[in-house]
N, C-alpha and C positions, 0 to 999 in steps of 0.2 A: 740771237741766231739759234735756232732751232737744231742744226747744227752738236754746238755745244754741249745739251742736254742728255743727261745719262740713263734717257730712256728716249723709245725711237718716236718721232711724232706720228699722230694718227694719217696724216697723208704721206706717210714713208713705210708705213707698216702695211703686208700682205693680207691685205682683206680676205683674199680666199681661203688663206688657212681656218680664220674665226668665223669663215660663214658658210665652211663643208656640212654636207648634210651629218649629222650626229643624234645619236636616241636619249640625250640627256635636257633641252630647254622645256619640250613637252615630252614625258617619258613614255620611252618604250615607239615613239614614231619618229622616224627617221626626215629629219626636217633641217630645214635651214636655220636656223634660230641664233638669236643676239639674247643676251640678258641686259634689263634695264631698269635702273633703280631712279622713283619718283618719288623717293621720299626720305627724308631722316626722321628715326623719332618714333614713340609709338606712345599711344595717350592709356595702356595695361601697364600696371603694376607688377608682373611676374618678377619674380625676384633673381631667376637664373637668366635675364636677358642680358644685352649691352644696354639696352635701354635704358636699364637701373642707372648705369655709370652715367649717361648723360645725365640724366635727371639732377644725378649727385655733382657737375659741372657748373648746374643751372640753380640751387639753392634749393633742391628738391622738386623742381616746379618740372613740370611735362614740357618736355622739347620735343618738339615735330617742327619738320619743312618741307615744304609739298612741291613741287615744279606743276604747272598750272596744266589741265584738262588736256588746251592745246599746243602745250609746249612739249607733251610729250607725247601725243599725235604729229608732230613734225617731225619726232627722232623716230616715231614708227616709217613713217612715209617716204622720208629718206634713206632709211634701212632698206625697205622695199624697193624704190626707185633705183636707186645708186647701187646698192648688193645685192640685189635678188631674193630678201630674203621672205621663209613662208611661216617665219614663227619669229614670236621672243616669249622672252619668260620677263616678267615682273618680278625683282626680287626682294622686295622691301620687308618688313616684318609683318606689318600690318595692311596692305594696300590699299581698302576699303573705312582707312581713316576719316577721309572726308568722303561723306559718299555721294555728294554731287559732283566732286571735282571724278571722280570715277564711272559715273552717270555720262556727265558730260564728254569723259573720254570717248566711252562706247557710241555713244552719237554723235562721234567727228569719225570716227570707224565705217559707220553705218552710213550715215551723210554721202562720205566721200568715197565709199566703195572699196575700201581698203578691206581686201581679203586674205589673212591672216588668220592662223591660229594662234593660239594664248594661252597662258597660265600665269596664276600669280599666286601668295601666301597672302592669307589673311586669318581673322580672328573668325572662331564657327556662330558667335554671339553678333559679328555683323551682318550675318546673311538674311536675305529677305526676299520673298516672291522679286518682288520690283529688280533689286540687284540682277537675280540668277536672269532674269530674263533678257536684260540688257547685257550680262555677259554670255548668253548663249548666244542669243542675235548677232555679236558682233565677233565671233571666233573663239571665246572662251573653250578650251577643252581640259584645263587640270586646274583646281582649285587646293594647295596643301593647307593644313591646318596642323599647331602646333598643339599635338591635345598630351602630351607629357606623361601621360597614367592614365592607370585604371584607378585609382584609389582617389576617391574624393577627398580623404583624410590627407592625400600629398598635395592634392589640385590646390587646397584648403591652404596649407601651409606655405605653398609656393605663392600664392593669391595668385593663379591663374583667374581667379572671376567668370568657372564657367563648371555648370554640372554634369554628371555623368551621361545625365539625360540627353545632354547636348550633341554629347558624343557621337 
């Protein structure tokens, strides 16, 4: 019984309040926006992540899990359809983990005319012509990067695995 539960269920809880226009999913434009996490896990080594801790759950070994291209084209589409909405943010750490599972998303996007804007985090070591332009094409407009410092001597020691140049 749903009911019972010490937190309220998704079809009892006021969609409007989480889908008021707000300048925080894509910053600084005042959107409708959902946050939506595609992934657990990230296959970087940075040492001040959570990531580390999984890893440390798993016998050191890289734990990642991914919800599939179009499984999470279907939480876009019904976010759109059902709330109105004209954004999400992808919050994963790395989101461009698998990059055809990410490829593949933008062209169910594009395919199906799903007009939306977007933002996600990812690593500045994954980006690539091909990427940007499949995220431009299908509403991409904020891309964050975790770049930690200016000191390559700290990027060094943290093993972020990325140089200044990158930056």
């Amino acid at each position: 019984n749903l009911d019972s539960l010490p937190f309220p269920a998704w079809d009892k809880v006021d969609m409007d309040y989480y889908t008021q226009p707000n300048p925080y999913g894509i910053r600084g434009i005042y959107l409708s926006t959902f946050y939506i996490l595609t992934s657990r896990g990230c296959p970087s080594r940075c040492t001040l992540c959570v990531a580390k801790k999984l890893r440390e759950c798993y016998s050191g070994q890289v734990y990642i899990r991914s919800r599939s291209a179009k499984n999470i084209f279907e939480e876009v589409k019904l976010l759109k359809e059902k709330y109105g909405i004209d954004g999400f943010y992808i919050i994963d750490d790395f989101f461009i983990t698998f990059k055809e599972n990410a490829i593949n998303f933008c062209r169910l996007l594009l395919k199906n005319k799903i007009r939306v804007w977007w933002g996600c985090e990812t690593k500045v070591t994954a980006l690539s012509e091909e990427i940007m332009n499949y995220f431009s094409k299908s509403g991409c407009k904020q891309i964050d990067f975790g770049v930690e410092s200016e000191s390559q001597k700290i990027l060094n020691r943290i093993k972020k695995d990325i140089t200044l140049e990158l930056t």
